[in-house]
DRENVEX-638249 format. One record per residue: x, y, z of N, C-alpha, C, CB in turn. Coordinates in steps of 0.02 Angstrom, whole numbers, plus 50000, padded with zeros to 5 digits. Each point is the difference from the previous one (the first is absolute). Glycine has a CB too. Layout:
BEGIN
{{X, Y, Z}, {X, Y, Z}, {X, Y, Z}, {X, Y, Z}} ...
! end
This chain:
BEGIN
{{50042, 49941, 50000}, {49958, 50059, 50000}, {50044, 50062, 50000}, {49908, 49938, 50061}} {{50071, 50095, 49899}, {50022, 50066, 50001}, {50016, 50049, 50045}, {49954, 49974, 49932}} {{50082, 50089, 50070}, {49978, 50044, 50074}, {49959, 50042, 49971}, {50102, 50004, 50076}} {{49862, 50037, 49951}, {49968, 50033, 49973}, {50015, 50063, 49960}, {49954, 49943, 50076}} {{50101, 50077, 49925}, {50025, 50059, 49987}, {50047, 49991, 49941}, {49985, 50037, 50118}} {{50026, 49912, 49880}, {50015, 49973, 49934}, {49958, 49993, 49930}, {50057, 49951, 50084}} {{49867, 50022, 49950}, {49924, 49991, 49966}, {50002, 50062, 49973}, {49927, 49925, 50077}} {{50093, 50126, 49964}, {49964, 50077, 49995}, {50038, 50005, 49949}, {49966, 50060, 50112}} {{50108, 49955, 49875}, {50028, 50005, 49963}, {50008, 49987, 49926}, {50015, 50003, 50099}} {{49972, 49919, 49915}, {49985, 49965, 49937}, {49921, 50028, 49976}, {50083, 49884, 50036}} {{49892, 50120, 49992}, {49911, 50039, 49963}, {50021, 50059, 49986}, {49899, 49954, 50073}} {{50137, 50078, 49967}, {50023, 50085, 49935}, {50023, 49986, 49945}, {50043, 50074, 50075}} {{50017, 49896, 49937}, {50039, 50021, 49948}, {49955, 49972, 49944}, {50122, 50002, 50057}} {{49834, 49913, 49944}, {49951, 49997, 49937}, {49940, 50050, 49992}, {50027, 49881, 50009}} {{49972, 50160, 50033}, {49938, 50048, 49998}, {50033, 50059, 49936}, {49950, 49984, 50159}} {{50110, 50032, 49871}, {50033, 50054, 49941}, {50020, 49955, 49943}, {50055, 50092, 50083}} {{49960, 49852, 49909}, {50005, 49962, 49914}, {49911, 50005, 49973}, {50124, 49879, 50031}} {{49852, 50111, 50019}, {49913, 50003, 49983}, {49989, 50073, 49973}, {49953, 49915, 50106}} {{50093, 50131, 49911}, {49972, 50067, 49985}, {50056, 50034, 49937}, {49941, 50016, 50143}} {{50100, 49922, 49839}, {50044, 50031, 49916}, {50072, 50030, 50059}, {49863, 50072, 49871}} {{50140, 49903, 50178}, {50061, 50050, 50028}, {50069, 49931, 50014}, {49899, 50122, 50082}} {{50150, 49884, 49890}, {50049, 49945, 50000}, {50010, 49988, 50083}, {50067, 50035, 49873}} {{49930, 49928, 50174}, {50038, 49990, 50050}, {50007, 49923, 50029}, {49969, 50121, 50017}} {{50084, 49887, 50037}, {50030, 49932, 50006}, {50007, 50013, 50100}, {50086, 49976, 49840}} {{49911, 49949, 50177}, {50010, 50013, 50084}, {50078, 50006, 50003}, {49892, 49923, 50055}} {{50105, 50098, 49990}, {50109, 50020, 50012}, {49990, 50035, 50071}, {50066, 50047, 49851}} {{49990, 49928, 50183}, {50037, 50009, 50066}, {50022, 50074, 50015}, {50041, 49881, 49985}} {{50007, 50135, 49938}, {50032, 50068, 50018}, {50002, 50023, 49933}, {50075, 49977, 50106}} {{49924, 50090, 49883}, {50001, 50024, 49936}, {50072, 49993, 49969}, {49904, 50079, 50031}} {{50085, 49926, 49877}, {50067, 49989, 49967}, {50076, 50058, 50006}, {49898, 49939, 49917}} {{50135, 50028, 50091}, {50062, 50062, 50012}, {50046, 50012, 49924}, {50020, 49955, 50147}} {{49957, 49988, 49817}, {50039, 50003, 49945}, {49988, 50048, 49950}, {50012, 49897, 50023}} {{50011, 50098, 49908}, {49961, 50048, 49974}, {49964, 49918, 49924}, {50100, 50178, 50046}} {{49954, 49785, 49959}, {49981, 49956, 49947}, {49951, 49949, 50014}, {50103, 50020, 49963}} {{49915, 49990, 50121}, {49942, 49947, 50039}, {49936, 50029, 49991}, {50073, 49962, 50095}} {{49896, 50090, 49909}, {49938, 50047, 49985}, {49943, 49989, 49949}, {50083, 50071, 50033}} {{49866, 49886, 49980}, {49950, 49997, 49977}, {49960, 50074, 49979}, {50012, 49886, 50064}} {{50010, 50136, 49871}, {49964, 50059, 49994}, {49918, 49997, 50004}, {50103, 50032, 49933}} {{49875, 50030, 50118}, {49933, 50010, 50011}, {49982, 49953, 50041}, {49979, 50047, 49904}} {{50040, 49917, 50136}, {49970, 49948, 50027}, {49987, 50040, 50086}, {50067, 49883, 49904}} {{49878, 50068, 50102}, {50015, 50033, 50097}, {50010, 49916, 50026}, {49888, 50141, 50033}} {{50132, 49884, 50005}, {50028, 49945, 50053}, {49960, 50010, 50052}, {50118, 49996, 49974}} {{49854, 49946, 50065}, {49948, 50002, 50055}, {50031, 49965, 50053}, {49901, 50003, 49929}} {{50136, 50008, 50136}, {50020, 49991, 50042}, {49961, 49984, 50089}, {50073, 50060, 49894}} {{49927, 49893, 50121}, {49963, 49993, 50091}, {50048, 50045, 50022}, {49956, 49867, 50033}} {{50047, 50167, 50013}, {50023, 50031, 50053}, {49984, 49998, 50069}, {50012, 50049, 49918}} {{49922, 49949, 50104}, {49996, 49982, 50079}, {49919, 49983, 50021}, {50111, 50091, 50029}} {{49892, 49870, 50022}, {49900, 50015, 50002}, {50013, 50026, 50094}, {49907, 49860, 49890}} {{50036, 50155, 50123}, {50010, 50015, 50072}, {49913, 50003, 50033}, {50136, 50082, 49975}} {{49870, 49879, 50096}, {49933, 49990, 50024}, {50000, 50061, 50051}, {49986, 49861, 49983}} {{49934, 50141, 50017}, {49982, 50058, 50053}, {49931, 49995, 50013}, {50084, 50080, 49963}} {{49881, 49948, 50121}, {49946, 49996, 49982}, {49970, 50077, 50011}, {50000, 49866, 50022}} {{49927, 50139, 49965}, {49992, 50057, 49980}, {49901, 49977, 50043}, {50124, 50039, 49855}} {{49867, 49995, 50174}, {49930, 49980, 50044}, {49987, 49925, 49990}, {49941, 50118, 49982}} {{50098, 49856, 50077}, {50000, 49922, 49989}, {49990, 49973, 49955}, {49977, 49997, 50071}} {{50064, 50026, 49865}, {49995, 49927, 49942}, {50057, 50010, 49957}, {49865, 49984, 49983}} {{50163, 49968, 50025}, {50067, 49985, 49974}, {50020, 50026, 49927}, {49986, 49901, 50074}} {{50050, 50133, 49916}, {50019, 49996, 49914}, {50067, 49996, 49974}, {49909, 50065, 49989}} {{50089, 49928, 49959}, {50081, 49968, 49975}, {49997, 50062, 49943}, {50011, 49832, 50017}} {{50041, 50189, 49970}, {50028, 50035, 49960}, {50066, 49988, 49940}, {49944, 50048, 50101}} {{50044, 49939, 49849}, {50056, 49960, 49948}, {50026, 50058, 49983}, {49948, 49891, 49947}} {{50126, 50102, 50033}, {50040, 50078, 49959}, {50019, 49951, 49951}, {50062, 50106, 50092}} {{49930, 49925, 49841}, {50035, 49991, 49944}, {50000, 50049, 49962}, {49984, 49905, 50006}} {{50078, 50080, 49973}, {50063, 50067, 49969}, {49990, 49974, 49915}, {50128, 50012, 50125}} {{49837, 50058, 49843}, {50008, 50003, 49902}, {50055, 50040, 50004}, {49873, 50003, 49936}} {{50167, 49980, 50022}, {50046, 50022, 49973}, {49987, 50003, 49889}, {50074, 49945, 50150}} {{49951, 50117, 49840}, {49996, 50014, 49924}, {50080, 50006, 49974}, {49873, 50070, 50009}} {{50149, 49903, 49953}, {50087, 50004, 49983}, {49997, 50028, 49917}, {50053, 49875, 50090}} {{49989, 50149, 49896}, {50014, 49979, 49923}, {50067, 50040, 49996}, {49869, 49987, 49939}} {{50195, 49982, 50026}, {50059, 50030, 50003}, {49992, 50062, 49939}, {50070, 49879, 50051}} {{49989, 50164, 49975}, {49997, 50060, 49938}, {49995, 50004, 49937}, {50048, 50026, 50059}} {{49934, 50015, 49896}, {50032, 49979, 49930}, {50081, 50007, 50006}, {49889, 50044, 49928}} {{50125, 49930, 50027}, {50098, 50006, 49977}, {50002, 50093, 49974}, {50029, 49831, 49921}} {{50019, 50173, 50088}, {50012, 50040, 49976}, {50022, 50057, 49929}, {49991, 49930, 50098}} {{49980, 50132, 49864}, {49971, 50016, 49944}, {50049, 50051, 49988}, {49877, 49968, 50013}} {{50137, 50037, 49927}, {50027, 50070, 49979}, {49955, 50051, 50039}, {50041, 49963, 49875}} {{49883, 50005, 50086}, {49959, 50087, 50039}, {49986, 49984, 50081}, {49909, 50040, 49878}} {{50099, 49892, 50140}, {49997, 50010, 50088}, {50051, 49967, 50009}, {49885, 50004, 50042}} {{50180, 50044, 49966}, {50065, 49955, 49990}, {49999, 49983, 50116}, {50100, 50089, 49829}} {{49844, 49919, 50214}, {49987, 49999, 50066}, {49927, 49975, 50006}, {50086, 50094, 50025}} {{49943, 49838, 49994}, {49902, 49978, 50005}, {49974, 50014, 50078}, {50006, 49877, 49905}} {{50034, 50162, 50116}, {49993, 49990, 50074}, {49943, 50095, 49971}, {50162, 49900, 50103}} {{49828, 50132, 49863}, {49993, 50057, 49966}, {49955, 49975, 49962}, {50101, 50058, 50009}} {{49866, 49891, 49970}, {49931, 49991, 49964}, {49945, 49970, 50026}, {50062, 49997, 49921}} {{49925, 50093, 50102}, {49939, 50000, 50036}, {49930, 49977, 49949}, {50064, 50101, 50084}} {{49926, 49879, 49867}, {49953, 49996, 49960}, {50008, 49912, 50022}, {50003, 50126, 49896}} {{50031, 49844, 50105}, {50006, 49926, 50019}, {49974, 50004, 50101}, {50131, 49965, 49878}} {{49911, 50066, 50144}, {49976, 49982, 50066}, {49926, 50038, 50022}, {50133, 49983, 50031}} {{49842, 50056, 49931}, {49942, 50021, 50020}, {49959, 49948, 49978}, {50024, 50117, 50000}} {{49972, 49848, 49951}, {49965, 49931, 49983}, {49982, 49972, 50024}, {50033, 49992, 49957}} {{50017, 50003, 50078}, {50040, 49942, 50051}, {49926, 50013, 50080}, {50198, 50030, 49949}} {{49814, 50040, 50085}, {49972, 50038, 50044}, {49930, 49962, 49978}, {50081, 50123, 50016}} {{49876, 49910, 49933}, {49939, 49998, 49973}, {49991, 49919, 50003}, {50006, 50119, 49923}} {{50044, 49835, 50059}, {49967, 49920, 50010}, {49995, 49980, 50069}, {50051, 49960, 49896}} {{49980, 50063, 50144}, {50006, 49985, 50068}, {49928, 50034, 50053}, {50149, 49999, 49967}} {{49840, 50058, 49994}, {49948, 50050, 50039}, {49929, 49964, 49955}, {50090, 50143, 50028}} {{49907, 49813, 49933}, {49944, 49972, 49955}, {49999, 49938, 50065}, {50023, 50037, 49834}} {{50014, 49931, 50170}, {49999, 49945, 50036}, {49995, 49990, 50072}, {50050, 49987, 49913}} {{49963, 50086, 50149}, {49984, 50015, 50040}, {49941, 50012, 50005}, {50087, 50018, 50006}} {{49895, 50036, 49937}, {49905, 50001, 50025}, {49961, 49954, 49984}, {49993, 50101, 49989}} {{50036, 49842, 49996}, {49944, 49933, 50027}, {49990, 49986, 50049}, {50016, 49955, 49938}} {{50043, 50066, 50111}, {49995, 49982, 50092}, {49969, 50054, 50022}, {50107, 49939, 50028}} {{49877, 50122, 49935}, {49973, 50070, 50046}, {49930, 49992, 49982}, {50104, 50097, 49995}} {{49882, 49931, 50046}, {49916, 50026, 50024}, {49962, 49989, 49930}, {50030, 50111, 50100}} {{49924, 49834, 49889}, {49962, 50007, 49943}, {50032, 49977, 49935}, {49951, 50089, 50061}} {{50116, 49867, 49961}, {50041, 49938, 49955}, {49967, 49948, 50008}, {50108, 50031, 50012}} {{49908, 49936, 49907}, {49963, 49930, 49994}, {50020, 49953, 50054}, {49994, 50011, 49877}} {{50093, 49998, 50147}, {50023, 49962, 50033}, {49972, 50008, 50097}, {50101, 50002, 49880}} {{49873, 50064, 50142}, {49991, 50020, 50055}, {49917, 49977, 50031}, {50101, 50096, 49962}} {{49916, 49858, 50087}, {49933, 50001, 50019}, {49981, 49927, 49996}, {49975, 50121, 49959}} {{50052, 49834, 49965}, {49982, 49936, 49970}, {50030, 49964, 50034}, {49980, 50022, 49901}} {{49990, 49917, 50133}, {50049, 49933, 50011}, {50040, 49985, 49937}, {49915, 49943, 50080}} {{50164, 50046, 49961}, {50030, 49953, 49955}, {50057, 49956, 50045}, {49976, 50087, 49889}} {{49990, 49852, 50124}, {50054, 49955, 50030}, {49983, 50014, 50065}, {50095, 50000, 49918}} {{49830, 50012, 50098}, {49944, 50010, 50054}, {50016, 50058, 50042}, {49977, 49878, 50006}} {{50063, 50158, 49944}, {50047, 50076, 50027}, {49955, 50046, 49973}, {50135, 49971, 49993}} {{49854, 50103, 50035}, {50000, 50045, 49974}, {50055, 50043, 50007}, {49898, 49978, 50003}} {{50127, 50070, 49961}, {50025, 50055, 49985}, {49971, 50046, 50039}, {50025, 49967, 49900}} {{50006, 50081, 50143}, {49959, 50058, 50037}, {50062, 50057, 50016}, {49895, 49912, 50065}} {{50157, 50089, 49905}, {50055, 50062, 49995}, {50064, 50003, 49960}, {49960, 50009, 50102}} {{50055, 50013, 49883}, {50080, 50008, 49959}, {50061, 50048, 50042}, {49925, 49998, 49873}} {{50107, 49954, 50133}, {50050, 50044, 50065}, {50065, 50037, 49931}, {49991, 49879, 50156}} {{50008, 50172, 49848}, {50034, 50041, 49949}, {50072, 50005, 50042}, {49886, 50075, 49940}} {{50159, 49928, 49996}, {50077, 49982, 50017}, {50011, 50061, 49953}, {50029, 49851, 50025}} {{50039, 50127, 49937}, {50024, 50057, 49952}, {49990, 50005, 49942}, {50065, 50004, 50053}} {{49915, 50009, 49909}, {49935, 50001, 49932}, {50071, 49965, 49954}, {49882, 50145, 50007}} {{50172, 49859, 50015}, {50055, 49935, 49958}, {50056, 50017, 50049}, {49973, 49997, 49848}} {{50094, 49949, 50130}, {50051, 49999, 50041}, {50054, 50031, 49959}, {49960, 49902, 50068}} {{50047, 50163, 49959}, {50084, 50032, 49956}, {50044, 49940, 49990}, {50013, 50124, 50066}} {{50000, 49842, 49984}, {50076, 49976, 49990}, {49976, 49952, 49953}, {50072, 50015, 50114}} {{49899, 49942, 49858}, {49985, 49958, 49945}, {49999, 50026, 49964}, {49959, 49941, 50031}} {{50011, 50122, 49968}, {50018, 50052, 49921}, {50080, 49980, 49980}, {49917, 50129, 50040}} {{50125, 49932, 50012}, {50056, 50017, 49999}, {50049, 49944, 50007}, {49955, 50100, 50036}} {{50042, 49857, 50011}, {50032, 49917, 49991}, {50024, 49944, 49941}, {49931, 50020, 50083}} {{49987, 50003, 49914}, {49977, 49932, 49971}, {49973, 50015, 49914}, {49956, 49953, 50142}} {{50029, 50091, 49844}, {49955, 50003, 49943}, {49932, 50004, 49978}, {50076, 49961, 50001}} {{49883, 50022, 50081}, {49944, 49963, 49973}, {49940, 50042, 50059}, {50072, 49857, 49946}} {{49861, 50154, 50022}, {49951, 50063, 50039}, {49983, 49934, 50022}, {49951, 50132, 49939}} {{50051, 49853, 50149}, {49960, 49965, 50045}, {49965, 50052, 50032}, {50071, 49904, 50015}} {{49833, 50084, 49984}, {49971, 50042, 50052}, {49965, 49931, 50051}, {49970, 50133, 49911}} {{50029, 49871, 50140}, {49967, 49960, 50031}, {49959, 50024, 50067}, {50085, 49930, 49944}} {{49847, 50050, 50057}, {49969, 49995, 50057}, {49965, 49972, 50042}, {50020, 50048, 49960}} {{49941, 49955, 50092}, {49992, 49935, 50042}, {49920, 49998, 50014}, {50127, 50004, 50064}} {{49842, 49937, 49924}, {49933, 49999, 50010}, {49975, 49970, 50056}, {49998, 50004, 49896}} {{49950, 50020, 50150}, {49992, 49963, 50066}, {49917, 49969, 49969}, {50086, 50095, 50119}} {{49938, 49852, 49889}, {49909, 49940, 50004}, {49977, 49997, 50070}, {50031, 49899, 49906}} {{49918, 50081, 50098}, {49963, 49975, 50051}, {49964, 49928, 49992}, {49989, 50122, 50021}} {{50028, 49831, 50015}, {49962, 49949, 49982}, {49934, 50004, 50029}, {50096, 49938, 49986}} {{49855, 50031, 49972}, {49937, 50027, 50024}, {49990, 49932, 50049}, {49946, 50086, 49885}} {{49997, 49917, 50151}, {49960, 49965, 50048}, {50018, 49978, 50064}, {49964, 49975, 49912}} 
! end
């Protein structure tokens, strides 16, 4: 048997192939630049945590989307891809498409999936400089809190 947070996991990430969006389960995001599944998000467990709340228990699942895609190479006319903002704003706009499925009045917010609902998006850094500057490659990632229902 499964854990559950694994279930959860595995029902996203087929929820976003269900919705035309490439993704795969993964531990930690790519550091490479050749390793880099362009466009893909990566769907990560991160933590669950119990609590109760007027005597009745609830569990709380974290799982971490992550969006990657490495830079373009470099152009006579963008001889600095770290400088083509027309690529990383793209980039912004697929990530902010895919967040407001978890916000208020998303297909994803509200629906069981993996007897979870969705009920917040814990906001981090809308991407990580140093993977820019490192690495090559726009990682934005953020963290979704479920609730298991009943």
């Amino acid at each position: 048997m499964s854990h559950p947070l694994l279930t959860l996991r595995d029902a996203l990430v087929a929820k976003l192939i269900a919705m035309n969006k490439s993704a795969e389960a993964r531990y930690v995001e790519y550091k490479s630049k050749r390793e880099v599944k362009d466009g893909k998000y990566l769907v990560a467990i991160a933590s669950e945590s119990d609590k109760q709340f007027r005597n009745v228990d609830q569990r709380d699942y974290f799982i971490d989307v992550a969006y990657q895609r490495s830079l373009p190479e470099a152009t006579k006319e963008k001889p600095d891809p770290l400088e083509n903002n027309a690529f990383l704003d793209a980039c912004v706009i697929e990530v902010a498409t895919v967040k407001a499925l978890f916000q208020e009045g998303g297909e994803l917010r509200g629906n069981a999936l993996a007897d979870c609902v969705a009920i917040e998006i814990l906001d981090g850094p809308l991407y990580l400089p140093n993977h820019l500057t490192e690495h090559n490659i726009f990682t934005s990632s953020f963290r979704v809190r479920f609730r298991l229902e009943g």
